[in-house]
C-alpha positions as CSV (number, residue, x, y, z in Angstrom):
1,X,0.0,0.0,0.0
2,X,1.3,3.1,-0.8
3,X,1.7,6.5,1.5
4,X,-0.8,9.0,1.0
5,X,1.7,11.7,-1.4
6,X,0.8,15.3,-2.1
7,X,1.9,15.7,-5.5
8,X,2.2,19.1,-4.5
9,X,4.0,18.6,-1.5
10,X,7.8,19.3,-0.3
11,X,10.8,16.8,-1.0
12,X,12.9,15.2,1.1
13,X,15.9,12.9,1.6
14,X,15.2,9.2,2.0
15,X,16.4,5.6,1.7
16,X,14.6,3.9,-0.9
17,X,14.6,0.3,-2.5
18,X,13.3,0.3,-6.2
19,X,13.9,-3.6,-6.8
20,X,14.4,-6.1,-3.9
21,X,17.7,-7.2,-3.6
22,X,21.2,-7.2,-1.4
23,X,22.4,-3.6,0.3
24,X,22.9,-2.6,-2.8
25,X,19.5,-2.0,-3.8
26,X,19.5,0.7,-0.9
27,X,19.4,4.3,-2.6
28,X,20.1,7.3,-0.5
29,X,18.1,9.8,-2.6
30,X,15.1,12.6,-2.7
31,X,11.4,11.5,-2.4
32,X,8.3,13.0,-1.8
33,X,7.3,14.2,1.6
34,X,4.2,12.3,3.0
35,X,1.1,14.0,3.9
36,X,-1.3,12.9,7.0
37,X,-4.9,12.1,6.4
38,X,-7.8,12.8,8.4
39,X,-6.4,10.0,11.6
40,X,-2.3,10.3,11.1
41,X,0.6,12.1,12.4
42,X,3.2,13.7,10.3
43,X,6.7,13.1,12.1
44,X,9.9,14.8,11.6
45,X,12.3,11.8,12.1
46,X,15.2,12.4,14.4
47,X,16.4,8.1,14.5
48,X,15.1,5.4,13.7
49,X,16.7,1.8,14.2
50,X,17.7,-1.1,11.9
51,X,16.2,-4.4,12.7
52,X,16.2,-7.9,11.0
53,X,12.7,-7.1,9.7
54,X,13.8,-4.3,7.1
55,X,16.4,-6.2,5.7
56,X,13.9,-9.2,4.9
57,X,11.5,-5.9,3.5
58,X,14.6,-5.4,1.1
59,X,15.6,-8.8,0.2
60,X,12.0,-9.2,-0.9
61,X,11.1,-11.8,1.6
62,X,8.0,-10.2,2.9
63,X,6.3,-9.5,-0.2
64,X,4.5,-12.5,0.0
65,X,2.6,-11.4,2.8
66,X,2.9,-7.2,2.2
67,X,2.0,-5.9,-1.1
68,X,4.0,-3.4,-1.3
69,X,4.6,-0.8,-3.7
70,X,7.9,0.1,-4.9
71,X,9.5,2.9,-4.6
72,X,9.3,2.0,-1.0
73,X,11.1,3.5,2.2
74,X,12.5,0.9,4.3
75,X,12.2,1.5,8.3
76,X,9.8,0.3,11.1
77,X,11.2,2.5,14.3
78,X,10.9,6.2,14.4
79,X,11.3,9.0,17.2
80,X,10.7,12.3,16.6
81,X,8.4,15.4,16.7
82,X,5.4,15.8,15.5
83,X,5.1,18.2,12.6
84,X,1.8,18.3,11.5
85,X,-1.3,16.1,12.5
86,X,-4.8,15.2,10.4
87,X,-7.9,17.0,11.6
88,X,-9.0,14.6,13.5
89,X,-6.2,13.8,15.5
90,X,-6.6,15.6,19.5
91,X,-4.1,13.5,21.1
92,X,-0.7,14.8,19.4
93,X,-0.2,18.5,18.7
94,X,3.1,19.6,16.7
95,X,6.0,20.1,18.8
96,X,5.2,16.6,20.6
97,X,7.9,14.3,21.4
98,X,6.9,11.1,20.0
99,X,7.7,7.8,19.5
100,X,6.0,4.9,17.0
101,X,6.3,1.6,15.0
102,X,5.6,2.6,11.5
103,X,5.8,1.1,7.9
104,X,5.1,-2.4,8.4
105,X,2.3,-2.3,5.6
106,X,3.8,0.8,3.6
107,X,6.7,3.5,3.3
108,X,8.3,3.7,6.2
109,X,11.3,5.2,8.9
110,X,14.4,5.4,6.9
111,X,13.2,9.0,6.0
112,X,13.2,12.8,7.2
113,X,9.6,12.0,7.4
114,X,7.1,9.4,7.8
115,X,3.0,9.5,8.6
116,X,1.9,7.1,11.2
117,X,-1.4,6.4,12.6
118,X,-2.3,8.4,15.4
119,X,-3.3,5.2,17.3
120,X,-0.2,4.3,16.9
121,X,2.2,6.8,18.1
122,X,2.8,7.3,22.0
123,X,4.8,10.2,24.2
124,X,8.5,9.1,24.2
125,X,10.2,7.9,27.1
126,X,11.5,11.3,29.1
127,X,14.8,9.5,30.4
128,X,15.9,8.2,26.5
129,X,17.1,10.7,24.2
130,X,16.1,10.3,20.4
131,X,18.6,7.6,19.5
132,X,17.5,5.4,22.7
133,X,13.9,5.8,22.1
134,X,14.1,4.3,18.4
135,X,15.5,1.4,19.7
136,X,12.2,0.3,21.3
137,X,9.0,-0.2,19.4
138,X,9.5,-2.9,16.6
139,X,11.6,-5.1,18.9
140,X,9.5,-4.4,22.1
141,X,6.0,-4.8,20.8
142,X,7.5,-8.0,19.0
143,X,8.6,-9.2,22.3
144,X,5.6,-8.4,24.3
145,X,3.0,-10.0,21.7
146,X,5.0,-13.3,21.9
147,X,5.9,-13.6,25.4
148,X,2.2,-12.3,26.8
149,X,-0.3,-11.9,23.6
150,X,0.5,-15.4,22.2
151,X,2.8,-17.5,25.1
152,X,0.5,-16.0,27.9
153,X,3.9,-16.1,29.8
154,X,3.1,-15.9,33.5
155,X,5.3,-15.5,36.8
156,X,7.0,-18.7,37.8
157,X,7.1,-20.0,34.5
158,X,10.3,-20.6,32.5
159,X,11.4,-19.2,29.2
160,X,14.3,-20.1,26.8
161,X,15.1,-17.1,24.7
162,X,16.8,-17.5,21.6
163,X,19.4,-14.4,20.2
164,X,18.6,-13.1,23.9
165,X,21.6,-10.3,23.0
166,X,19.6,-9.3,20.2
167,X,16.9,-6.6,19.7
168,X,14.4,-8.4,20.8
169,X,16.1,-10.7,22.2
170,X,17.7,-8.6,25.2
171,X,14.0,-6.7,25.9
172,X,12.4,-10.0,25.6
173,X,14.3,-11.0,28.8
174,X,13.8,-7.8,30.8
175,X,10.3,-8.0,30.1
176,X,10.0,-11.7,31.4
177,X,12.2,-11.1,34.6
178,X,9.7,-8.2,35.0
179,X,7.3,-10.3,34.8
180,X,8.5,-13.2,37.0
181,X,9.8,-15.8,34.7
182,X,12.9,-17.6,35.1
183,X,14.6,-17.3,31.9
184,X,17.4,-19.2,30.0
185,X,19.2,-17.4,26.9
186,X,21.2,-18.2,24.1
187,X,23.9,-15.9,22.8
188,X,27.4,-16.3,20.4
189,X,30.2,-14.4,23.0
190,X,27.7,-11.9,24.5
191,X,27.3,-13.9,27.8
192,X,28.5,-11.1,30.2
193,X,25.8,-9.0,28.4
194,X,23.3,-11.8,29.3
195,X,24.4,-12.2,32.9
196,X,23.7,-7.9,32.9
197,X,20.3,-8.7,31.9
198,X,20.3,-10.9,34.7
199,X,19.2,-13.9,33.2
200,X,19.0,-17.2,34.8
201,X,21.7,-18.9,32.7
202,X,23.3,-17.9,30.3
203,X,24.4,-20.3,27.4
204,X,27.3,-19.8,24.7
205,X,25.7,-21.8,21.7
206,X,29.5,-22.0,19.9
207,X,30.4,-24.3,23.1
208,X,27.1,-25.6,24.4
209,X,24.2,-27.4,23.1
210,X,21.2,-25.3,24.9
211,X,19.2,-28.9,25.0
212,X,22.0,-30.2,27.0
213,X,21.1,-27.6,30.5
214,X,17.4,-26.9,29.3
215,X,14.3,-29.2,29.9
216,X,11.2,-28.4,29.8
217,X,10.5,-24.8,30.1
218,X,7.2,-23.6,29.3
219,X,7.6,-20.9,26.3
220,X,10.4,-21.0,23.7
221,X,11.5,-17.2,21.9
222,X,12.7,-18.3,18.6
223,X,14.5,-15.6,16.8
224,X,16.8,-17.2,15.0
225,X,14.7,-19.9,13.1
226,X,16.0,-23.0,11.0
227,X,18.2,-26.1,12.9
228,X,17.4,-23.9,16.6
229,X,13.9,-24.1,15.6
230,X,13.9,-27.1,15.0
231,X,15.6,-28.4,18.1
232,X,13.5,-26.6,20.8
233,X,10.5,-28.6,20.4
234,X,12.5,-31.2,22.6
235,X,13.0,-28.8,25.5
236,X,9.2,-27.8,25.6
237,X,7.3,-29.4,28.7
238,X,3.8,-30.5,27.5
239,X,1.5,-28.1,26.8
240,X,4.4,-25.5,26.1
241,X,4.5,-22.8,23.5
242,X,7.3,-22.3,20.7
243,X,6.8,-18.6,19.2
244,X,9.1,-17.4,16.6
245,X,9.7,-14.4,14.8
246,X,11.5,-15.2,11.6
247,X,9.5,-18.4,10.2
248,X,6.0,-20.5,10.7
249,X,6.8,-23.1,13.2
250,X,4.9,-26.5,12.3
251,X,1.7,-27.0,13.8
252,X,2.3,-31.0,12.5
253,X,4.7,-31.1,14.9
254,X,3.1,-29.3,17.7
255,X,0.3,-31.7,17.7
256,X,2.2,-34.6,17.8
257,X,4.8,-33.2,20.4
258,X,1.7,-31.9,22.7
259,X,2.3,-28.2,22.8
260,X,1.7,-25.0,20.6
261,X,3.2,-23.0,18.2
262,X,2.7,-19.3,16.2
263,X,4.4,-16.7,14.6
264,X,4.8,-13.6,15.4
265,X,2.8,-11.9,12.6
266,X,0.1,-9.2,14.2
267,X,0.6,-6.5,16.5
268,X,-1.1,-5.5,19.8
269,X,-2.3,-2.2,20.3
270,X,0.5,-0.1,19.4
271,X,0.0,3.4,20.8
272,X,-1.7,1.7,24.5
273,X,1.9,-1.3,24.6
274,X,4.1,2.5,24.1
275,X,2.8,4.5,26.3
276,X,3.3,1.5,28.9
277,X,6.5,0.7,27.7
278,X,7.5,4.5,28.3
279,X,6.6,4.0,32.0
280,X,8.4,1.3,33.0
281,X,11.6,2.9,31.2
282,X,11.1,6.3,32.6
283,X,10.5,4.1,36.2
284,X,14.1,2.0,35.2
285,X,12.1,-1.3,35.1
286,X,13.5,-1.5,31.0
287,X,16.4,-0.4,29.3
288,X,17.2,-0.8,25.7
289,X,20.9,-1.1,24.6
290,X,22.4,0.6,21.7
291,X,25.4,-1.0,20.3
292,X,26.1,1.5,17.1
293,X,24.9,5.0,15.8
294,X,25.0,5.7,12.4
295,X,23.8,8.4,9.6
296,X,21.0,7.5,7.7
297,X,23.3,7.5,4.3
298,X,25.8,4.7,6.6
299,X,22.2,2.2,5.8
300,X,24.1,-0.3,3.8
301,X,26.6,-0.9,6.3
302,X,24.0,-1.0,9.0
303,X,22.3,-3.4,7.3
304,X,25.4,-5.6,6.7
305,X,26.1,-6.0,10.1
306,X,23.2,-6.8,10.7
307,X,23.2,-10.1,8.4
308,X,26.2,-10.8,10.1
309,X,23.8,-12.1,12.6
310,X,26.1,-11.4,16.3
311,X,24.9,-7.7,16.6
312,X,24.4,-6.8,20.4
313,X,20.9,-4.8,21.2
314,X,20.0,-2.1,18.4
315,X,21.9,-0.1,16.2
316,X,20.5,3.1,15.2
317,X,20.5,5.8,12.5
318,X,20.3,9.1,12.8
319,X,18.6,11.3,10.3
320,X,18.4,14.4,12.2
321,X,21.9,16.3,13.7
């Protein structure tokens, strides 16, 4: 789906894919500025974030379940101030410091600006400057929908959190210590990073098989997907829940093995999950880690490293000085 585009409207600088492809098919370049309708926010971007999700956008791996249309603008994160809202939004005025998950469906962060649904937008946290706050939405809201919208992750249960130094792997486990789980987590070299986040144990795949100290825990955080996938049905008590964010677990296989299984694919309510998010960062309950900061034009090499797969919480780029 396309952005709603003034044809009359102002340009300005943006990443933009044209064909789907490697980091090459990233082109720093002018496009038109967005305009809000009647329900959206106009947002002057100051950072936004670079997760694995934008670089399956590019590769073209999404567009069997997103039809978008090319031109598109990359970019999920955003924080920023609001510019200019549509006439019937009352909750955002411009000059707002805002925060939002944007572009999922449609042009998106990489951008000077981006329109969001006003439902979707919250206050930022006050304690996170720009950079910090874009680190949060995509991988927060896809850590809260799989540990509590789908898993139903309670306290006293146990979760085994895979890429738990990721993005949303490392909020993932703050938000299930928060919420009383005992939590194992799976990292390549981060593990004093892990032991920060104070999880329960902390597990080095390069020198331990996770199966080998986990039995059955009652939710599973796939974000790596493939072989790991594949292998955690076996540490799932019965009645368990795999969830994974990068592929379709087999529901074949989670009837026959006695638990459940789902994707990651929807979203809770965005603007509500925010503005709760906010608090218990501004309270110190949650804090997001920010590896790199780069410009906007550095978005190849952001998204290089983050192929590379051993990235430590988010790295950001900034489009406003």
């Amino acid at each position: 789906m396309a952005t709603n585009i003034n044809p009359n409207t102002f340009m300005m600088k943006a990443v933009r894919i044209s064909n789907y492809g490697d980091i090459n098919a990233l082109a720093y370049e002018n496009a038109p500025r967005p305009t809000p309708s009647d329900s959206e926010v106009l947002i002057r971007v100051a950072s936004t974030s670079v997760n694995p999700f934008d670089c399956a956008v590019r590769a073209g791996y999404m567009s069997d379940y997103f039809h978008y249309t090319l031109p598109l603008i990359p970019g999920t994160d955003v924080s920023g101030v609001v510019e200019e809202t549509g006439l019937n939004v009352t909750a955002f005025e411009p000059g707002d410091e805002v925060y939002a998950r944007a572009g999922v469906t449609r042009d998106g962060t990489y951008a000077e600006y981006v329109v969001v649904p006003a439902s979707d937008v919250a206050f930022k946290p006050k304690s996170l400057d720009y950079n910090y706050s874009a680190a949060l939405p995509h991988v927060t809201l896809t850590a809260w929908q799989a540990l509590f919208e789908l898993a139903h992750l309670n306290s006293g249960q146990s979760v085994l959190v895979h890429g738990a130094a990721g993005g949303v792997g490392h909020i993932a486990v703050q938000l299930a210590k928060l919420h009383g789980a005992k939590v194992f987590g799976t990292a390549s070299g981060n593990i004093d990073f892990l032991h920060k986040l104070n999880v329960d144990q902390a597990i080095d795949y390069t020198t331990t098989r996770f199966e080998d100290v986990v039995d059955r825990v009652d939710v599973v955080l796939d974000t790596v997907g493939g072989d790991t996938l594949e292998r955690s049905w076996s540490v799932l008590k019965p009645g368990g829940m795999l969830v994974s964010t990068v592929q379709k677990p087999s529901q074949e296989t989670a009837a026959a093995r006695g638990v459940r299984a789902a994707m990651v694919f929807s979203t809770p309510p965005i603007g509500r999950v925010l503005t709760e998010l906010a608090e218990l960062v501004d309270t110190g309950k949650i804090k997001p880690y920010v590896s790199s900061v780069l410009s906007l034009q550095e978005v190849r090499k952001a998204h290089e490293m983050i192929e590379g797969k051993h990235t430590k919480g988010k790295i950001i780029l900034q489009v406003a000085a």
